[in-house]
N, C-alpha and C positions, 0 to 999 in steps of 0.2 A: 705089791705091798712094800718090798724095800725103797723102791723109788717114796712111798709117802711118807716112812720111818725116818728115810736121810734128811728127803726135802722140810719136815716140818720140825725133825729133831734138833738141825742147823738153826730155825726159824725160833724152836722153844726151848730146848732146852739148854744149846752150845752158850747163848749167854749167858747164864747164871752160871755155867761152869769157867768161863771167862771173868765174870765177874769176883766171885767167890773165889779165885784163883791170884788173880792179878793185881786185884783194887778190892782189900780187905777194907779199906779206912771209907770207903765209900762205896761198897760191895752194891747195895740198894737200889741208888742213884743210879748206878755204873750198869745194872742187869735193865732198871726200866727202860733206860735211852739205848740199850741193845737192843730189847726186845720192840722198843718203839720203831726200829728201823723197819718194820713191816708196812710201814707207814707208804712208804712208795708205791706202793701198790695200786694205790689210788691211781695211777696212771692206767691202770687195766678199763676204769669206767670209760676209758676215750677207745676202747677197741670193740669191734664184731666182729664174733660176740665178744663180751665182756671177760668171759671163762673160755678158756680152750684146753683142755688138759691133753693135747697134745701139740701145741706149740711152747717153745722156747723164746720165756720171756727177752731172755739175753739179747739185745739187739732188736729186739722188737717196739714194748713199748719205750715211750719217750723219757723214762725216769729208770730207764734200762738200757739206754744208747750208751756207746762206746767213749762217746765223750764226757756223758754223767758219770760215768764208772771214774774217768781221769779226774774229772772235779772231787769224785768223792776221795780217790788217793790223795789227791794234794792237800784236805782236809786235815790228813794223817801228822804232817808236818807244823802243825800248828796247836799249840799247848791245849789253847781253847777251845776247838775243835777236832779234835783226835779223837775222841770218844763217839762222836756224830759220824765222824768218817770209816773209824771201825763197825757201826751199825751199820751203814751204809755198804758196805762194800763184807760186812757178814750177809747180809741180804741178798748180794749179787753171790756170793759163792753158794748159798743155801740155793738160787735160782737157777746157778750153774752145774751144780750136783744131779737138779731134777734135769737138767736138759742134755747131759752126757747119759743119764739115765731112761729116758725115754726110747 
């Protein structure tokens, strides 16, 4: 049970606490494109199965390799993109939470 409290709390709730925190002037905006970072996930439909609730996404699927992870940091660095990279890489630590936790 805390494994799915962490894993899904990081996935629903940590942004709006991010957002509402950090980026009052665009509080809104700033929680959708957090919480959109769920988004990658879609790389799960390339795996069998599809769902494994005991594998670790992290390194597994392909929008979870180690090298997306570095793409999603360097996103960080860029005015325009900083907010994509923080979804991005809240995603990877909400997935890495579940996978020290399992």
């Amino acid at each position: 049970m805390l494994r799915f409290i962490v894993h899904y709390g990081i996935h629903f709730i940590v942004p709006f606490f991010i957002a509402f925190i950090f980026f009052k002037e665009n509080r809104t905006r700033v929680a959708l494109i957090l919480l959109a970072g769920i988004l990658i996930d879609v790389d799960h439909l390339l795996a069998n199965p599809i769902f494994d609730a005991n594998r670790c996404s992290v390194g597994f699927h392909l929008l979870h390799q180690y090298w997306a992870i570095a793409l999603y940091f360097i996103l960080l660095f860029f005015e325009k993109t900083r907010i994509f990279g923080m979804a991005l890489l809240l995603h990877i630590v909400a997935d890495t939470a579940d996978c020290w936790l399992m």
